[in-house]
C-alpha positions as CSV (number, residue, x, y, z in Angstrom):
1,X,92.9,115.6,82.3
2,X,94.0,119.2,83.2
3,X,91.9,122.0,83.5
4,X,93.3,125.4,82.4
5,X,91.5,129.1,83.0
6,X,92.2,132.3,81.2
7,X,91.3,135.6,82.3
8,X,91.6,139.1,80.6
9,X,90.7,142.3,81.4
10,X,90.9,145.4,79.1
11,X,90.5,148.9,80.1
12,X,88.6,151.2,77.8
13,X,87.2,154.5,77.0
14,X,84.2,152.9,75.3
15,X,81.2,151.9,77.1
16,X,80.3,148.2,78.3
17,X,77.9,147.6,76.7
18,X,79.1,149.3,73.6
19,X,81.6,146.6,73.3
20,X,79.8,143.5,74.3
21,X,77.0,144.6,71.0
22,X,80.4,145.1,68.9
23,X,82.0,142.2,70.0
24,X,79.6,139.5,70.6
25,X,76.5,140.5,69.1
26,X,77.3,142.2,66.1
27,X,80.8,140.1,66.0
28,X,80.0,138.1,62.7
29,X,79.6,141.9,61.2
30,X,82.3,143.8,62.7
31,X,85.5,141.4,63.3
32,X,85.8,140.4,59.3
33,X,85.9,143.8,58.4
34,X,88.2,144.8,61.5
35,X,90.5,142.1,61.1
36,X,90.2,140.3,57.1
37,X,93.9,139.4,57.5
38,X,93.1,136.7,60.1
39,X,89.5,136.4,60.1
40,X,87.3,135.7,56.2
41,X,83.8,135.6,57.8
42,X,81.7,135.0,60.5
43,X,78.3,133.3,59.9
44,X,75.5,131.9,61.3
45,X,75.1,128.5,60.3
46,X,72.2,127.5,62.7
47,X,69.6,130.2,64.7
48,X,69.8,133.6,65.0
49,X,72.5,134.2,67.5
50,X,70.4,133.4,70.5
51,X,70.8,130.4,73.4
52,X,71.4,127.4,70.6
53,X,72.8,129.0,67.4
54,X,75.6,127.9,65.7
55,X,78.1,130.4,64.5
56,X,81.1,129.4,62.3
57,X,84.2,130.9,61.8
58,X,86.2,131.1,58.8
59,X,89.4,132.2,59.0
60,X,92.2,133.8,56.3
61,X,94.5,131.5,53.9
62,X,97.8,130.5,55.0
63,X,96.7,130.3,59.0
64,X,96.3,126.9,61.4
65,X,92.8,126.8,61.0
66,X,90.2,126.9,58.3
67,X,87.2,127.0,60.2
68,X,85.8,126.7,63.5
69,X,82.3,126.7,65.4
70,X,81.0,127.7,68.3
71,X,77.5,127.1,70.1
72,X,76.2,129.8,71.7
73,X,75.0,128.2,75.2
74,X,73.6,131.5,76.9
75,X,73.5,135.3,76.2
76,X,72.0,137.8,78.1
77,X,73.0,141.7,76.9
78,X,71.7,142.7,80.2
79,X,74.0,141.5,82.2
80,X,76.7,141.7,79.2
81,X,77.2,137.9,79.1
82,X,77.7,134.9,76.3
83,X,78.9,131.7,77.0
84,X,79.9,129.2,74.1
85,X,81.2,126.2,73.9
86,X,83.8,125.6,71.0
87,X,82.6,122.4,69.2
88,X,83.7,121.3,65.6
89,X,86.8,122.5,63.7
90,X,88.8,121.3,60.6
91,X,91.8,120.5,63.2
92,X,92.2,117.6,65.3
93,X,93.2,118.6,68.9
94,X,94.5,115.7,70.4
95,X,94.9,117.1,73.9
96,X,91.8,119.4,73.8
97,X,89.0,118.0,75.3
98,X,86.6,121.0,74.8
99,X,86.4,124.7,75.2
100,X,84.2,126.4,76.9
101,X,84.0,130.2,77.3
């Protein structure tokens, strides 16, 4: 088994913490509406988005995926930090293990 690591790093005018409430914790709000080609909804399918919830993704007709979800492991918008762990989809990933973010 092989470990991989990916890291990005954007530069922006906007504010920290501006972005990590518009993408993680408004996400299921803003990313449909930002992106409906890909993405169809976000939803909570379990909690509220704190440590434990369940969010699912459902993407746009015609892609790879139908659907995807993640559990939310920790989140702390002090410290501008979520961690998730990717853990059902309609796909079968044969040489995925897990995903962790």
């Amino acid at each position: 088994m092989a470990v991989t690591y990916f890291t990005q790093e954007l530069t922006t005018s906007i504010a920290p913490s501006r972005m990590f409430k518009a993408l993680v914790l408004d996400s299921h709000n803003l990313i449909p509406k930002v992106a409906p080609q890909g993405i169809k909804s976000i939803e909570f399918v379990q909690g509220d988005g704190s440590a434990g919830s369940i969010k699912q993704t459902n993407f746009a007709d015609g892609g790879h995926l139908k659907w995807l979800k993640h559990r939310i492991d920790a989140v702390d918008a002090e410290k501008l930090v979520c961690k998730y762990t990717l853990i059902e989809t309609d796909t079968a990933f044969d040489e995925i293990e897990s995903v962790v973010s």
